[in-house]
Structures are given as C-alpha cells and as structure tokens.
N, C-alpha and C positions, 0 to 999 in steps of 0.2 A: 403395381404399387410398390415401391421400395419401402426396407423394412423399418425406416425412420416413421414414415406415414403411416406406414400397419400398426406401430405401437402405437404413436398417436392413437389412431381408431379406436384399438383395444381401452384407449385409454378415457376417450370424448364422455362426456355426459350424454345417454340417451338422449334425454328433455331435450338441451340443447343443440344438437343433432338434427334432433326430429324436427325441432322448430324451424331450422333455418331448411331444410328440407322443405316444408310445407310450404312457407314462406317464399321461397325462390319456386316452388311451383305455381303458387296464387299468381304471383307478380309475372309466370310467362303466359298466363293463359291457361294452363293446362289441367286435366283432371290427374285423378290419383289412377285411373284405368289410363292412359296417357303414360304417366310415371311406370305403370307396372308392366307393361307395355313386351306382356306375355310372359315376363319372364317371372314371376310371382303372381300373387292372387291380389286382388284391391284391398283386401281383409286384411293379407298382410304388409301392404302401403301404410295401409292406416294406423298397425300399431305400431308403425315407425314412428310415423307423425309424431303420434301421441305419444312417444319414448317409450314403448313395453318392450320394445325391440331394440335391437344394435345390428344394421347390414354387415355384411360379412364384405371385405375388400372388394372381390369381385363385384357385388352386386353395386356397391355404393359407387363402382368406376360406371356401372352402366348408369343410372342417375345420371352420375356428373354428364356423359353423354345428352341425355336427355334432356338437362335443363343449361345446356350448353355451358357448362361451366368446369371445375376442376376436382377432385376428389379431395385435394387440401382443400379449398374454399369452404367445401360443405364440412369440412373435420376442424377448419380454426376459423373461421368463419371472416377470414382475411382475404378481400376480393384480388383475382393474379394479380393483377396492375402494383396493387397497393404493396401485396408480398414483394413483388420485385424490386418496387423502389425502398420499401425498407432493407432487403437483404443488402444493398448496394448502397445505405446510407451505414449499416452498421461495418460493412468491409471501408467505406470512405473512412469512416472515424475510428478504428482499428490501423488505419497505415496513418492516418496523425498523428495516433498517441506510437505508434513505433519511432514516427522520426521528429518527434521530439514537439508536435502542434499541438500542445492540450487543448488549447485555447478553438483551434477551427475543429478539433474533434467535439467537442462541447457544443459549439454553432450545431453541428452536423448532426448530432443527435438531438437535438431542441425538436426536430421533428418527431420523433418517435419514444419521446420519453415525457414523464408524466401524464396531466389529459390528452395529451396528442398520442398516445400510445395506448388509449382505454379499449378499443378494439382489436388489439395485438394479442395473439395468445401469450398464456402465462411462460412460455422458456424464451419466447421473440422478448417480452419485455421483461424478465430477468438477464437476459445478456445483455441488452440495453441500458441498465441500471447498473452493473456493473462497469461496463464501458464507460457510464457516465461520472460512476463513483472513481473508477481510475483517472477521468482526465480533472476532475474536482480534487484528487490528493496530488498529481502532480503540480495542479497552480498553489498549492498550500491551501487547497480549502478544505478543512478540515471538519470541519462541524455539517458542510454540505454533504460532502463524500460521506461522512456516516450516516444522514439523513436518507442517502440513497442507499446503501448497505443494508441499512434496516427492511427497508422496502422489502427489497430481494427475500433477507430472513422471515418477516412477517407472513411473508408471501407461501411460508412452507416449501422454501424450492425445491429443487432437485438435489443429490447429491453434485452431479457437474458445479449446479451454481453455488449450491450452500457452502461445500468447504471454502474456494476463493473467498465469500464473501464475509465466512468470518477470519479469516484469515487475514485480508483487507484491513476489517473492523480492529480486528485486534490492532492492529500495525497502527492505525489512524488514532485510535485512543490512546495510543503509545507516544506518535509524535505531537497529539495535542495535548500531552502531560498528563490525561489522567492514567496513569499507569495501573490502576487499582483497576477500573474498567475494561483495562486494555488485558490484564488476569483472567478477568472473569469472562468476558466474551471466549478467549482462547480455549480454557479449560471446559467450559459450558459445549465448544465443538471438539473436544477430545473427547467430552464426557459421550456425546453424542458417538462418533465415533468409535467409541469402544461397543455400545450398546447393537452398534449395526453388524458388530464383528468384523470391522477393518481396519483395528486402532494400531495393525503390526505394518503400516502399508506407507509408502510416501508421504500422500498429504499428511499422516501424523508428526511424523517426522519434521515437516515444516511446520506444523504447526506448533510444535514443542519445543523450537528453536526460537519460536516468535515470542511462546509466552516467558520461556528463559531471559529471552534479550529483555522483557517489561519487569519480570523478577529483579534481574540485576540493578536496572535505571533504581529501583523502589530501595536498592540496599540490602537485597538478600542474596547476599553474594555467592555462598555458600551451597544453598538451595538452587541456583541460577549454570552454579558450575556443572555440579551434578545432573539436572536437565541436560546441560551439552553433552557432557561427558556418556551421556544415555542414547542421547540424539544418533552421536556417533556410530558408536558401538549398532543400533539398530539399524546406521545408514548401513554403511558396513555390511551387514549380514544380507541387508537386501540386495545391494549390489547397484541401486537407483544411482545414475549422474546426479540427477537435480538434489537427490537429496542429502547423497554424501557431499556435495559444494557447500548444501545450505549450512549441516552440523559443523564440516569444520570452517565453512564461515564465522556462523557464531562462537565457537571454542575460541576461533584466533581474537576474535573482539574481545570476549572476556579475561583469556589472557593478559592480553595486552591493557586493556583498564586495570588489572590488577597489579601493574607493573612488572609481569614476567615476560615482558617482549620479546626476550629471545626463542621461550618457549613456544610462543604467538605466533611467530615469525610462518614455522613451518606448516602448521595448520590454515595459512590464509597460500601460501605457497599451492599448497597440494588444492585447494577448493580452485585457486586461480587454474591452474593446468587442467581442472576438470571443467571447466566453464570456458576453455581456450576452443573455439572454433565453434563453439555453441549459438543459437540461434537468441540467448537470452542477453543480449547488447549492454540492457539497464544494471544489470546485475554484476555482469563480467566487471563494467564502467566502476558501479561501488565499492566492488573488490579491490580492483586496482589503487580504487582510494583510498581503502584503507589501509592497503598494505603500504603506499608513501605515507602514511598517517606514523605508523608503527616504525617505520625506519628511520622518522622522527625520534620517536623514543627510546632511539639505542642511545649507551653512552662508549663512545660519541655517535652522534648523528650522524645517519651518512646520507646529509644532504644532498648532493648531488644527484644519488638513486633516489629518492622522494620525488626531489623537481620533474625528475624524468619523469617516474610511476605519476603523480600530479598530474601533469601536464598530459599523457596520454591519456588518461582519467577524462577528462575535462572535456575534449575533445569527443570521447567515446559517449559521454552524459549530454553534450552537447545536440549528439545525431542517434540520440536513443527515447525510448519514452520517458526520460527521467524529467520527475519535476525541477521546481525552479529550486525547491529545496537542497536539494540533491546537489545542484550545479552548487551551488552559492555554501553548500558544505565545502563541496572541494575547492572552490573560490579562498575559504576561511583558511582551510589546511594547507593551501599555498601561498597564501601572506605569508602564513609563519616561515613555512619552508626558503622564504624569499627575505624576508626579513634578517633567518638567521646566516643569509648568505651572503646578507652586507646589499640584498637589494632594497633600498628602500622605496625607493620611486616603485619598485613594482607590487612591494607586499602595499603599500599606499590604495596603488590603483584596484587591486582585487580587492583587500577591505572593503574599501569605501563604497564599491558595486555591489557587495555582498550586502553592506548594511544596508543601502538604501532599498535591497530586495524584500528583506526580511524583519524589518522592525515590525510589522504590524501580523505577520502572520509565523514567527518562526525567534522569538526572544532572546532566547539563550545563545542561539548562534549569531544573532544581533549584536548581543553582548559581549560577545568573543570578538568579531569584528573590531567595535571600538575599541574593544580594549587592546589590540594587535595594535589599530591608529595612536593610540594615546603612548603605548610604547614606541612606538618611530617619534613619535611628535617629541618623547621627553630624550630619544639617544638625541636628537637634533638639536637638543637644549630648550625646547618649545614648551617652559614647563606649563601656560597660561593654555594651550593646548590641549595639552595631555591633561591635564586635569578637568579640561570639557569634555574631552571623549570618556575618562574613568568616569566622571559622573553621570553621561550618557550610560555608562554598559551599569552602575550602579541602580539606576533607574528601570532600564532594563531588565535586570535580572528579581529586581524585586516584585516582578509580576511572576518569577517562574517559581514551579512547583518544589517540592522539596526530596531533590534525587540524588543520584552519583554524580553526575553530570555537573548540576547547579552547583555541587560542593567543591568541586574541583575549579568550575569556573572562578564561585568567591576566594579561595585561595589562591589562584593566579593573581588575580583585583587585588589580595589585599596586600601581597607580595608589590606591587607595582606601585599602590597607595603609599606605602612604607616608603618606596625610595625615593616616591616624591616629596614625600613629607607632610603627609596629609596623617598625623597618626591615630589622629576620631579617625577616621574616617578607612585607616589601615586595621583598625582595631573592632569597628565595627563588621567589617567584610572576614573577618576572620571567627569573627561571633557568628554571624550569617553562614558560612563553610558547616560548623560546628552543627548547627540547628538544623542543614539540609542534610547531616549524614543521621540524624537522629540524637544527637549528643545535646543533654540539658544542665544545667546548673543543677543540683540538687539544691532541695527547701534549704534554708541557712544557711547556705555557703557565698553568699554574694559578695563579690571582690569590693573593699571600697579603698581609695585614692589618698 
C-alpha cells in the first residue's frame, strides 16, 4: 500500500470502514470466518464490522484479496472502475482549462461534481470543485465559481485545497466588485494561516498580495502599498519563484496606478524574467499585459513596445487557462495601444469584441471599450456615434461599484464628454469620478448656477 492510501486508512472512519466491509462481504456470500480466513480470530472480524477496530494496511490488503476487490474501494468506498474513470475525467478537465477550454472542462467535470460526485471521497471532490470553480471564473462566472469555492471551504478541506480555494474566493470577490468580501475571505485565510504556524511561507505571500490588490481597488492606497512592500521583502527572504513573481507583480500594478510608472516599470520587469520559462502560461500571459499596459503610461508612450508586449500577451492568454476576461482585458488595452497609434480600424475591431464579451459579466471593462469606440467615432467626426457609445459606457459604469478603477474610468468619460460637448453630462461623470474615490460635498456647500 503506498503511503497516500496509508494516510487515508489512518484517516477513514471506523463505522464507515467497517460498514462497507460487512457489506461487500454479505453481498459475496461469505462469512466473517471466510474474511478472517486464518489470519485473525472471527471476534476480531467482527469488531471491524462494528467500527471498534481499524485494520492495519496489511491486513485490510488481504480483505480486499478476499472479497475480490481493492484496498482503496474499501477505504473510499469509490468502486476501481468508477476511480479510474474519475481520475481520467479530472486530468481531461485540467488539460482544458490549461489550453484555454473552460467551457469542455466544465462539460467534463458535470460528471463528477455536485450529486454526481456524492460517492466521491471528500479530497476527489474538493479537487473537483476547484477545477470546476476554475473553469466558472475563467467564463466570467462569477457568483457560480464562488458557489463552488464555498463548497470546498464549507467542506473543512485540507490545507492542499483550502489555501487555493480562498485564494480563488478572494480574487473572485474582487473581480465581481465586492472588494470588502474579497478583504475579508483573504485575511480570514491569513488569519488561519498564521494560527497553523505557516503564515512565513509562500501561500501567504500570495495571498497578501491578493488581499493588497482588493485593498487598493477599495482606495486604501496607502495600506495596499505597504502589504506589497511586505509581500516583497518576505518573497525575498524565502527565496520562492512563484512568490517573488507574485509580490513584485503586484508592487509593479500599484505603482503604476499610482502614476509612478517608471518606478513600476522594474518590478513587473523582474517578476516577468522569474515566470520566463515557467510552467505557469496564464500568469506569464497577464504579466506581459500589464507591462504593455504601463509602457502605455510613460510620457511618452512607447507604443510600439506595448503593441509588441500586447500582442504577445494575447496570443499567450489565448492558448493558456485564461478566462474570457482576461483575453478581452488585453483586447481593451490594445485598442488603446492601437488607437493611439493612428490604428483606427484595429483599436475598432478589438473594442467592439471586447464589448460584446463582456457587457453582462465584466462592466467596467465594458465601459472602457465603448468608451475607446466612441473616442475613434468622435476623431472621425462621428459625433452622433460617439455620443451612443459614451452613453453606452455611461450606463455601464453606473452599475459598478465605487473603486479606483471606476474613478478613473468616469474621468476619462467625463474628459471625452467635455470635448464633445455634452457638459450635463461631462459634469456629471466628473461628480460620479469624485463619489467613486470617496470624495462628498460637505452639508451646505452645494454649488448653485
């Protein structure tokens, strides 16, 4: 018995055990002198049965001899046949969500998850449920994928499952805007983590970079840096790839949101060269996207390296597990880059792909879309245009939450609204900017006309 199985055993419910023991003995015919079959006494058959007992490896392999079956069957109570074709349904749906199938990964697992997975032991269908929560955040479904996230948690998992799955959770609360939940799941698995005594280790590391990036979206910008800035320093000491990519990953995002881009620049640099040959494709891919994100935001632009980083991006997110979100990110961020490069037909064609992805599962970036469209439509002189897509991304955005993100977006809007000459309407988006950084009127001060 290899030493995966032995823990198991170690681990099985007597009762349960014993029951399927009995059970597979009834159902061959045989007696319990039969079962013990010299090499124990009937007496102590019996208090197997009845759970007073737990076989020792050895003994439970001659069993499984006996009642023709497997040593796993009687410890998960998963018949071969059925284990086999689950293991081989969860490696199917693990090389989908690799090369980029959420969608036949999700089919693929429909067998083995939910009631169809009610006979699975508890680690077969916590990897199950994350597999399935991973190919539900790739299609942008977000409220599903935490549905299954939960599961996993609920479920008391293991450390293997629980850190991913709040990890997941957090990240998934994050891109369906509730950022304040996206806080609390994170810190609730650091809090845990620290409690177990491994809070000095990688998975913290990720995950303190995850709950920093929901920090920041929320406006605490301050507190958000310091998290990286900590991130770092602990990747650092550990000496972990994944984890020093992660922290100065996120260092170089917050930089760069705060407009210190050039300082940003080198921390997405160094994370890119540690994730360069790496096995993790999805990650490498958003890297690269963000660093043509940021070379956007030099002055000047050095469009040309964007298009390139872009465009490799895109390619890489294409033939990776990344969601549709993901793609249709870097879709937005090469309109622009296209746009400002005098391509109009092409910033056109990505937009408009992008929006039709993403209007019902992904708004903000919706709204960024049109608002890219309604900028080509008005340099074209299309002001009747342009003013359909700004009130598209108007509409849009007034479903989203109140972040860094949305504040930024209504100041681009209201900047766009201005030149077209909409100025309700420029004036409003710039009130709207204000209210999503936290900025209010004070009592008595109301401007009037």
């Amino acid at each position: 018995m290899n030493a995966e199985l032995a823990g198991r055993l170690r681990e099985a419910d007597p009762s349960a055990l014993g029951q399927r023991i009995r059970n597979l003995r009834l159902a061959r015919g045989l007696t319990q002198a039969n079962l013990a079959d010299g090499a124990v006494t009937v007496g102590y058959v019996s208090r197997i049965e009845a759970g007073q007992r737990r076989p020792d490896a050895v003994l439970l392999e001659r069993f499984a001899a006996v009642l023709a079956t497997t040593a796993e069957h009687l410890i998960t109570g998963v018949e071969p046949a059925r284990a086999d074709e689950v293991v081989l349904t969860l490696l199917n749906a693990e090389l989908a969500l690799e090369t980029g199938a959420a969608q036949d990964a999700l089919a693929a697992l429909a067998a083995v998850t939910g009631p169809a997975g009610a006979d699975l032991p508890d680690d077969v269908r916590q990897r199950a449920d994350l597999l399935e929560a991973r190919a539900l955040e790739a299609l942008g479904r977000y409220d599903d994928a935490i549905d299954s996230l939960e599961r996993v948690v609920a479920a008391q998992a293991s450390r293997v499952s629980f850190v991913p799955a709040m990890l997941a959770l957090s990240r998934c609360h994050r891109e369906s805007g509730d950022l304040n939940r996206a806080i609390d799941v994170g810190e609730h698995a650091l809090a845990a983590l620290k409690e177990a005594g491994i809070d000095g280790g990688e998975e913290a590391v990720r995950l303190a970079v995850t709950v920093g990036a929901a920090y920041f979206e929320r406006g605490d910008v301050g507190h958000a840096v310091r998290i990286a800035r900590d991130a770092v320093r602990r990747a650092e000491q550990l000496g972990s790839v994944p984890a020093r990519a992660a922290a100065y990953w996120e260092a170089s995002v917050f930089e760069s949101r705060r407009g210190h881009t050039a300082a940003a620049i080198p921390f997405a640099q160094r994370a890119l060269g540690l994730l360069t040959g790496s096995e993790d494709r999805r990650n490498l891919a958003r890297l690269r996207a963000q660093l043509g994100v940021m070379l956007l935001r030099l002055e000047p632009p050095l469009t040309a390296d964007a298009i390139e980083a872009l465009c490799e991006a895109r390619d890489e997110l294409s033939a990776s597990s990344a969601g549709i979100v993901d793609v249709a990110r870097c879709d937005v961020s090469l309109a622009r880059a296209r746009l400002l490069d005098g391509d109009g037909a092409g910033a056109t064609e990505l937009a408009t792909r992008a929006l039709a992805v993403t209007r019902r599962i992904a708004p903000a970036l919706a709204a960024e879309a049109a608002s890219l469209l309604g900028m080509h439509a008005a340099a074209d002189g299309d002001s009747d245009a342009a003013g359909r897509y700004y009130r598209e991304a108007v509409a849009l955005l007034t479903g989203v939450g109140q972040d860094r993100h949305a504040a930024q977006l209504w100041l681009e809007l209201g900047s766009q609204l201005e030149l077209l000459g909409d100025d309700d309407a420029a004036r409003d988006a710039y009130r709207r900017a204000a209210v999503a950084t936290g900025l209010s009127m004070p009592a008595g001060m109301a401007v009037t006309r």
